[in-house]
C-alpha positions in Angstrom: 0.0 0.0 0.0 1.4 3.8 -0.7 1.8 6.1 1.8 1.4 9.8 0.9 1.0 11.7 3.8 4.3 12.9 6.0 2.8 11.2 9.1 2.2 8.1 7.3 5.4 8.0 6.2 6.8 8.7 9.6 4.7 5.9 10.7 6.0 3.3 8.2 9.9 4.3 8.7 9.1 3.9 12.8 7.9 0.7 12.2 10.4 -0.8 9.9 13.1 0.4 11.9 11.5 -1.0 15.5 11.3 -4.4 12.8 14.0 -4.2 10.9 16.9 -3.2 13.6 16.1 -5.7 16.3 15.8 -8.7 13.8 18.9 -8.2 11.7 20.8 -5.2 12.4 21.4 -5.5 16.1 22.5 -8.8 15.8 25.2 -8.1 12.8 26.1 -4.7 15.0 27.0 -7.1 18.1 29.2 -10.0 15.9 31.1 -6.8 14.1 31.7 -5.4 17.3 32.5 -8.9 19.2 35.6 -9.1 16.8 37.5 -5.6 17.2 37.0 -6.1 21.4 39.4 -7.8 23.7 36.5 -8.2 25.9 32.8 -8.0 26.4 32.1 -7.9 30.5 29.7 -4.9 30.7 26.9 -3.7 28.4 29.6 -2.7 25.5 32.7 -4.2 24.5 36.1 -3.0 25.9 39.8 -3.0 24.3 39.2 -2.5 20.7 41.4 -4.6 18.7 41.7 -5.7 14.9 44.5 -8.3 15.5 41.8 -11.1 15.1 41.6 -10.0 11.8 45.6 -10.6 11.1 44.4 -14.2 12.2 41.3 -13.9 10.4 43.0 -13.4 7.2 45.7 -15.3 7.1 46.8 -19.5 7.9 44.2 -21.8 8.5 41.6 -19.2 8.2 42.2 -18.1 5.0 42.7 -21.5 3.5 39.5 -21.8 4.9 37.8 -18.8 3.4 39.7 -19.8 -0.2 38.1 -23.8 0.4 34.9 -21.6 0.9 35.0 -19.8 -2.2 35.6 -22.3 -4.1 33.7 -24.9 -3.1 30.5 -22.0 -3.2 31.6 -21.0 -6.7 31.6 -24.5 -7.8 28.5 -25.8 -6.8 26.9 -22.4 -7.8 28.0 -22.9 -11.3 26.7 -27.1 -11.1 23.5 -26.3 -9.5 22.9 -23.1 -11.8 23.3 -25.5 -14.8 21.5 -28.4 -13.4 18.4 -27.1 -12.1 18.5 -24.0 -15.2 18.4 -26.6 -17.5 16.0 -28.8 -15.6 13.3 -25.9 -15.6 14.2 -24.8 -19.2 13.6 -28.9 -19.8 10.1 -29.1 -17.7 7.6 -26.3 -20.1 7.9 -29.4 -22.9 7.0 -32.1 -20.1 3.4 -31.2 -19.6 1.5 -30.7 -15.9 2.5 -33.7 -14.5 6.0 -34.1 -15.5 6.5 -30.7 -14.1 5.1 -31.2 -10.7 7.0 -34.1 -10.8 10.2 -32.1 -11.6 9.3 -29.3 -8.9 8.8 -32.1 -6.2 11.8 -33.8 -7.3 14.0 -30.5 -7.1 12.3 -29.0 -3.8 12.9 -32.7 -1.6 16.0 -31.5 -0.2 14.8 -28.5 0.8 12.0 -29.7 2.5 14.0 -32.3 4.8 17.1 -30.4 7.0 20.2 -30.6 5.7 21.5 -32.6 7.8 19.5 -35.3 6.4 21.1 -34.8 2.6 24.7 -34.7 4.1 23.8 -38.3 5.5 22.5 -39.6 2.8 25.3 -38.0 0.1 27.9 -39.3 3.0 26.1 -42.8 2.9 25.7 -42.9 -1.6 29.0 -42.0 -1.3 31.0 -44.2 0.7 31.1 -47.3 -1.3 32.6 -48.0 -4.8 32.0 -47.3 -7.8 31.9 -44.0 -6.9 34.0 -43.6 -3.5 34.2 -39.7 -2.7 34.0 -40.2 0.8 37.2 -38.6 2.3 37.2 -35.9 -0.5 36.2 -32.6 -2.0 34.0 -33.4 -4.2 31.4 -35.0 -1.5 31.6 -31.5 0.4 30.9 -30.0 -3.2 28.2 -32.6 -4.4 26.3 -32.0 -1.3 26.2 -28.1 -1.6 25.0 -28.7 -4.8 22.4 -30.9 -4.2 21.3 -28.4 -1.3 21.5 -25.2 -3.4 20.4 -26.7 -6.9 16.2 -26.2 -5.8 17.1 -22.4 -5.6 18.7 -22.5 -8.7 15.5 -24.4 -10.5 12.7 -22.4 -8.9 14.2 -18.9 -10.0 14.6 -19.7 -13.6 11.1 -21.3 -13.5 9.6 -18.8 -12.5 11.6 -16.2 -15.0 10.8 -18.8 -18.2 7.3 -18.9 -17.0 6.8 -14.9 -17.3 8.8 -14.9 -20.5 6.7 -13.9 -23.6 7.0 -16.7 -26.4 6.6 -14.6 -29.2 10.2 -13.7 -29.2 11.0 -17.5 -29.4 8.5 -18.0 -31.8 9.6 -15.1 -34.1 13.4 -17.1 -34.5 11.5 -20.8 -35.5 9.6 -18.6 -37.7 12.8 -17.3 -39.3 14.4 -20.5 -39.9 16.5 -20.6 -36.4 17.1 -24.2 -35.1 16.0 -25.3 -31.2 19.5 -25.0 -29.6 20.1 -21.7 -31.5 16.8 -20.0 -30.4 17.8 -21.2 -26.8 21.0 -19.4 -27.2 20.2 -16.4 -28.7 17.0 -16.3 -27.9 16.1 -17.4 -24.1 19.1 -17.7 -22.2 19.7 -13.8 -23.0 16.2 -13.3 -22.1 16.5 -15.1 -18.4 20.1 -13.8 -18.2 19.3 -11.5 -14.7 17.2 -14.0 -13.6 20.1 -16.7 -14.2 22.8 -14.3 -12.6 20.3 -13.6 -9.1 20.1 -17.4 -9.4 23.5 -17.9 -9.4 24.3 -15.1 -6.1 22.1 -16.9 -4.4 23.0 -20.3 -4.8 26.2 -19.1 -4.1 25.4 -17.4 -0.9 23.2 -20.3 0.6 26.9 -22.5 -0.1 29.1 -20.1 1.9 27.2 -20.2 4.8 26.2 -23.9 4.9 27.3 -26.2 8.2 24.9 -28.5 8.7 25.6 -31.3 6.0 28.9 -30.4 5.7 30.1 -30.8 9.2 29.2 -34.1 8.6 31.4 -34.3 5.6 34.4 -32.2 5.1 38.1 -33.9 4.8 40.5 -32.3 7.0 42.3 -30.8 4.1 38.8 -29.2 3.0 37.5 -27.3 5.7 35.3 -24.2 5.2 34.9 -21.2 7.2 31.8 -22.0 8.7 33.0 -25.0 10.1 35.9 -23.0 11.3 34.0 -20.5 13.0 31.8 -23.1 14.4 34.8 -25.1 15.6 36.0 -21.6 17.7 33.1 -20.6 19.0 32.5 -24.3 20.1 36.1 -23.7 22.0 35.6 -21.1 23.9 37.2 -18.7 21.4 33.9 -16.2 20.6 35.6 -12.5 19.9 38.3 -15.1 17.0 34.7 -16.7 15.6 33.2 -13.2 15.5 36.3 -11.8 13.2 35.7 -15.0 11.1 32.2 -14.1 10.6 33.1 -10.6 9.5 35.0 -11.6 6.9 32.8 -14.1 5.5 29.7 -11.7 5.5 32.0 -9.4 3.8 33.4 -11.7 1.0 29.7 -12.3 0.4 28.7 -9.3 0.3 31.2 -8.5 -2.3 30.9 -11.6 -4.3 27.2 -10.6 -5.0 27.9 -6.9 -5.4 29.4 -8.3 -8.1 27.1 -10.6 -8.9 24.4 -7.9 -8.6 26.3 -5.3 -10.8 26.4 -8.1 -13.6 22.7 -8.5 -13.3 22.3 -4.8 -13.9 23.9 -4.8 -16.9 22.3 -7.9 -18.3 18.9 -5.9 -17.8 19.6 -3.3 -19.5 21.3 -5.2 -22.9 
């Protein structure tokens, strides 16, 4: 609903902020100032410090943010082409080999994640395909847990496309593959790029199935920061946590300037 009048808008702006800073600032406001404090023993931290984030940045920890990115970027790109092509694929199944597709695609969301890291760590274990012990079952299962994003955005964006435009190419003697190329994919390029910054956001900050997982040579950062907090070590897992929001947030900064552009080609 629009809100015209000045009181109005007062009224809205009060009641976002009363929403809005208790829910998600505050608590980004306390890790961010948890990690440049020595110590927290009243109602504000004391001894402002940024040595954690020497530590933070460097060793262990940034092997750990580096297994991170990859692994994020990686089963961002798998899951972007999996479930992209999977909803391209699903407008020539008809109604019931679509639901079938979305129910297929939405089953590991709808169970915890825990779940699909046991059963990736139990599919997994045994030849012919023994990744157990590796990177690639850390990577398979953020795909698996990320590709439903992936599926459901460009659904919806092929859905709303018009299919004239498509049409208009068969018409004029263009071939399947090339009117998907030239035709659709440039069409569902913004929708395919927020797909993409958010199935690579959803990987960075996954713990759940991959605690259950992860080779000691292939630790992320959440498990890192987990691992520290679970020690004792809070202000250390606080510094962690800053600098995996902030590679995040400028990942999809990135990812969000590309869309941009792709909406206004």
């Amino acid at each position: 609903m629009l809100v015209h009048s000045r009181t109005g808008k007062w009224a809205t702006w009060s009641a976002f902020a009363l929403l809005f800073l208790p829910l998600f600032a505050v608590p980004l406001l306390v890790i961010l100032a948890a990690s440049l404090s020595t110590n927290w023993s009243g109602a504000l931290p004391s001894g402002p410090t940024t040595t954690r984030y020497a530590a933070a940045t460097s060793g262990d920890s940034l092997q750990a943010l580096t297994t991170s990115l990859v692994t994020a970027l990686l089963a961002g790109v798998l899951a972007l082409a999996l479930g992209g092509w999977a909803a391209l694929a699903a407008d020539s199944l008809g109604r019931r080999g679509k639901r079938f597709l979305d129910a297929l695609f939405m089953l590991p969301v709808a169970v915890p994640s825990v779940v699909v890291g046991l059963a990736v760590l139990v599919a997994f274990s045994r030849p012919p395909v023994l990744l157990n012990g590796t990177r690639w079952i850390v990577i398979i299962a953020h795909t698996v847990l990320v590709t439903a994003f992936a599926y459901q955005s460009v659904s919806a964006a092929a859905r709303r496309l018009d299919p004239v435009y498509a049409q208009a190419a068969a018409s004029l003697g263009a071939s399947p593959a090339r009117v998907l190329w030239r035709v659709r994919l440039p069409l569902l390029l913004p929708s395919l790029t927020a797909a993409a910054g958010l199935c690579f956001a959803l990987s960075m900050g996954e713990l759940s199935a991959t605690m259950m997982l992860y080779p000691p040579d292939w630790t992320p950062l959440p498990v890192q920061i987990f691992a520290a907090t679970d020690r004792g070590s809070l202000f250390t897992g606080a510094a962690l946590a800053v600098v995996l929001m902030g590679t995040t947030l400028l990942v999809l900064s990135a990812v969000s300037r590309i869309r941009t552009r792709a909406s206004y080609r």
